[in-house]
C-alpha positions as CSV (number, residue, x, y, z in Angstrom):
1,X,-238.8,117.8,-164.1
2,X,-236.3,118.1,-166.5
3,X,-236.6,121.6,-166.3
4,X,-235.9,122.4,-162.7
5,X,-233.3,119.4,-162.7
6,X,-231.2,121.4,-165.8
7,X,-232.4,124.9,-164.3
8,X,-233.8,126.2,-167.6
9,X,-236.6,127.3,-164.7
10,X,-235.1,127.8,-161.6
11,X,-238.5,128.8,-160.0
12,X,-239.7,125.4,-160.0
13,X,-240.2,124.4,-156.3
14,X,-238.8,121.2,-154.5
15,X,-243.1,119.5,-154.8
16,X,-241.9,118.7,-158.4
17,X,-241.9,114.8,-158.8
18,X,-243.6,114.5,-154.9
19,X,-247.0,112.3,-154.8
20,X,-246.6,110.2,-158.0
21,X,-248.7,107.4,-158.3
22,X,-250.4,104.5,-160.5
23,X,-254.1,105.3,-159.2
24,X,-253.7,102.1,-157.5
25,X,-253.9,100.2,-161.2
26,X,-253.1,96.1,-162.0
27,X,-254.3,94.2,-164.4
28,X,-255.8,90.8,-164.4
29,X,-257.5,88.4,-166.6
30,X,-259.7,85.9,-165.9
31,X,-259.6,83.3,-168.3
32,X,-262.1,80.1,-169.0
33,X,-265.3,82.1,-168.2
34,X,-268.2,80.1,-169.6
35,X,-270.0,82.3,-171.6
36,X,-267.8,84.3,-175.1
37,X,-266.5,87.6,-174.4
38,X,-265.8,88.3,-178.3
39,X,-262.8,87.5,-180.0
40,X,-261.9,91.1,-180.4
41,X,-263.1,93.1,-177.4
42,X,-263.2,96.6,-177.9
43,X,-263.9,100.1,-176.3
44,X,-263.7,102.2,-174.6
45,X,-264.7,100.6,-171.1
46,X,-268.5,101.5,-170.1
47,X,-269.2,99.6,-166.9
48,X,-267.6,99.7,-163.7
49,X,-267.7,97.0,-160.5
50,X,-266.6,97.6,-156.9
51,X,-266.0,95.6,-153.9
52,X,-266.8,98.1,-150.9
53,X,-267.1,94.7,-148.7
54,X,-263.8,94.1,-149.7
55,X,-262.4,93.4,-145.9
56,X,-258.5,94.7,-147.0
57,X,-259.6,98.0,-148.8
58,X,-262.3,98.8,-151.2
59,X,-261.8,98.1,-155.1
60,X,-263.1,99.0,-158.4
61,X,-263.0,96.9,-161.9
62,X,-263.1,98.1,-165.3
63,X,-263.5,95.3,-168.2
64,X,-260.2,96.6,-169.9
65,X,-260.6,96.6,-174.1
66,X,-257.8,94.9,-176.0
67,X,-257.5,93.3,-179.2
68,X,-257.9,88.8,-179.3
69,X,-257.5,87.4,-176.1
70,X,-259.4,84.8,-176.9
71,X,-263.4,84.1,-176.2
72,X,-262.9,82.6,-173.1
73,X,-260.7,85.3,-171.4
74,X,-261.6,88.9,-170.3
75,X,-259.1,91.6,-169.3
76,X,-260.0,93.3,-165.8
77,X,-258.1,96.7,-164.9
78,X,-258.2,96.7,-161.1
79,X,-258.2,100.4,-159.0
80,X,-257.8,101.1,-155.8
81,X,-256.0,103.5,-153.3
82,X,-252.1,102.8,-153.7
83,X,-250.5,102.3,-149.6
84,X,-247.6,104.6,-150.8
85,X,-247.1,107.2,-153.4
86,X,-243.7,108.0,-155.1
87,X,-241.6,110.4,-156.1
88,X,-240.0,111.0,-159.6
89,X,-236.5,112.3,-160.4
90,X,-234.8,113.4,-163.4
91,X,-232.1,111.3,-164.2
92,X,-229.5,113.1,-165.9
93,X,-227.2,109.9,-167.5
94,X,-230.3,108.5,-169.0
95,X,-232.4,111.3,-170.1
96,X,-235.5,109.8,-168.0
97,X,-237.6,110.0,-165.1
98,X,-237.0,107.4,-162.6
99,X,-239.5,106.5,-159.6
100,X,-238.7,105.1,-156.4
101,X,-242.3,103.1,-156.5
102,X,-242.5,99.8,-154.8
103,X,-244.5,96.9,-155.7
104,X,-243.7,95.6,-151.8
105,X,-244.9,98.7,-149.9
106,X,-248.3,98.4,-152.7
107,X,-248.3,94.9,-151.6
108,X,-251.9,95.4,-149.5
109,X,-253.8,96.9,-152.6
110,X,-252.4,94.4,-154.6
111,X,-253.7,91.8,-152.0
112,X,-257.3,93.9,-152.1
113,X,-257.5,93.5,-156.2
114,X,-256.5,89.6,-155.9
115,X,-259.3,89.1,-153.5
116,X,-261.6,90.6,-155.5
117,X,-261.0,89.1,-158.1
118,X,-261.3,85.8,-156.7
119,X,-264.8,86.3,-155.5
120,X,-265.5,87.5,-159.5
121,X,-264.2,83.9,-160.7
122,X,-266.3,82.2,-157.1
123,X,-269.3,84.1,-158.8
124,X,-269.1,83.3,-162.5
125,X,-266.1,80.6,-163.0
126,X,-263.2,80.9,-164.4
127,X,-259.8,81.2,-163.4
128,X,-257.4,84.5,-162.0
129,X,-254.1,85.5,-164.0
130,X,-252.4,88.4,-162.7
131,X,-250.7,90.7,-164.8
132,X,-249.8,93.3,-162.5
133,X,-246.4,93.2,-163.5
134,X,-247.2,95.0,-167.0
135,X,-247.6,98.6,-165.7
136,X,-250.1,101.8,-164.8
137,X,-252.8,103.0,-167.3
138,X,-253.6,106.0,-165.0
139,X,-250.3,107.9,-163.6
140,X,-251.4,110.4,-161.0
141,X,-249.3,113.0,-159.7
142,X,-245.6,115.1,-159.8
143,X,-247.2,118.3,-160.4
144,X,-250.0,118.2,-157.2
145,X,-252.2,120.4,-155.6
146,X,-251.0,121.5,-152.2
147,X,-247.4,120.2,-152.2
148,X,-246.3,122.0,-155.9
149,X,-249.0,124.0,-157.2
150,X,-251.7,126.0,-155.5
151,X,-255.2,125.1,-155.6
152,X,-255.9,126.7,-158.8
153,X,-252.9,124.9,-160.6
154,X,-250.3,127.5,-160.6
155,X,-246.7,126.6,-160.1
156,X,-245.7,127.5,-156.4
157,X,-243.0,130.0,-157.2
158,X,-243.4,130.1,-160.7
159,X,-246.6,132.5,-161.6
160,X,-248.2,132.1,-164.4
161,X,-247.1,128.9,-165.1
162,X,-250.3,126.4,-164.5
163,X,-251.1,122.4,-164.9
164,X,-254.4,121.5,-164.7
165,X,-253.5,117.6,-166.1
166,X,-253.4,114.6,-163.7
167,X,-250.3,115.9,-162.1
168,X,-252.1,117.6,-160.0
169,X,-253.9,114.4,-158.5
170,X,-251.7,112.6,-155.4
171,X,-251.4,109.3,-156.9
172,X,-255.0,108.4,-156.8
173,X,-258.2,109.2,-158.2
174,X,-260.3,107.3,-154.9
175,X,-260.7,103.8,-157.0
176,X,-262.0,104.9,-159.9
177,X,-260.6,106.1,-163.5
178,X,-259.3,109.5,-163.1
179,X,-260.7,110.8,-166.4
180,X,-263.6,112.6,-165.4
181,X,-262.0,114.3,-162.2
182,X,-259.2,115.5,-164.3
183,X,-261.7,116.8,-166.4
184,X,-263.2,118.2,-164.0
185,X,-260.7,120.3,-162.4
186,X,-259.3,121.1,-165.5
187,X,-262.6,122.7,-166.2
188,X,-262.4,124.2,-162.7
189,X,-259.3,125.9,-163.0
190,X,-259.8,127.1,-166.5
191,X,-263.1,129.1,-165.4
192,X,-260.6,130.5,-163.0
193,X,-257.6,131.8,-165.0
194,X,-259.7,132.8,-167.5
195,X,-261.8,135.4,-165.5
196,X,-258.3,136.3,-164.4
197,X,-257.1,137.2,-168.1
198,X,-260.0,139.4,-168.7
């Protein structure tokens, strides 16, 4: 972004920054669950929950590893499809990229985690603290397929010039971590330019 915003490649089309998002990510913790979850929880995170019957939107629950939370308290990284994507821009005074993402347009998704999260603690005890405030783990999107790139990764308007990281994923990997789909398509488009080098 800083690139097409300072012109060092003027090629770069107007999809750069388009379709950012968190992958529909917010953290939680539910705390006084009756049974220890370790004093040092680690990782990385193996099992995965969803709530299809969830009746906002469907969600998906990863145990998310950190270091002494305390036995009684486990760390739950919600997923789910974000209402509204966003899009980044270079900012010039600050040296930065700046989103226009908004926590009140996300406000349904966040409503979706909340209530599954609730029937976790209705289930098992406990009690919900939401953390949502503290960020994405997953950021999706700026560089994506259709809208900046072509299928195969490459740069509309700048050839030769490919990203086959998450940018290339609209904001969302379909609640669930995005690891193995960016994997995936990285593998994808690999296979692809490299045939094309031969």
């Amino acid at each position: 972004m800083k690139a097409k915003a300072s012109g060092d490649i003027p090629s770069l089309n107007d999809g750069i920054g388009k379709e950012w998002g968190t992958n529909g990510d917010e953290l939680f913790s539910r705390t006084g669950i009756s049974e220890s979850a370790g004093s040092v929880q680690g990782g990385p995170a193996n099992i995965a929950a969803y709530d299809f019957e969830n009746p906002i939107k469907p969600t998906g629950f990863m145990h998310s590893p950190t270091f002494a939370v305390g036995e009684s308290t486990q760390l739950q990284m919600g997923m789910c499809i974000p209402d509204q994507t966003s899009t980044a821009t270079y900012n010039h005074r600050t040296d930065r990229i700046d989103f226009n993402w908004s926590r009140t347009a996300n406000k349904p998704s966040h409503n979706a985690l909340l209530h599954s999260m609730n029937k976790m603690t209705d289930a098992s005890g406990g009690s919900v603290v939401d953390l949502s405030a503290t960020g994405t783990w997953h950021p999706l999107g700026g560089a994506t397929m259709g809208v900046a790139c072509s299928y195969s990764g490459e740069g509309y308007g700048t050839p030769n010039l490919f990203v086959v990281d998450g940018a290339l994923i609209p904001g969302s990997a379909g609640v669930a971590n995005p690891a193995l789909t960016i994997g995936a398509n990285a593998e994808r488009i690999m296979e692809s330019v490299v045939s094309q080098l031969r």
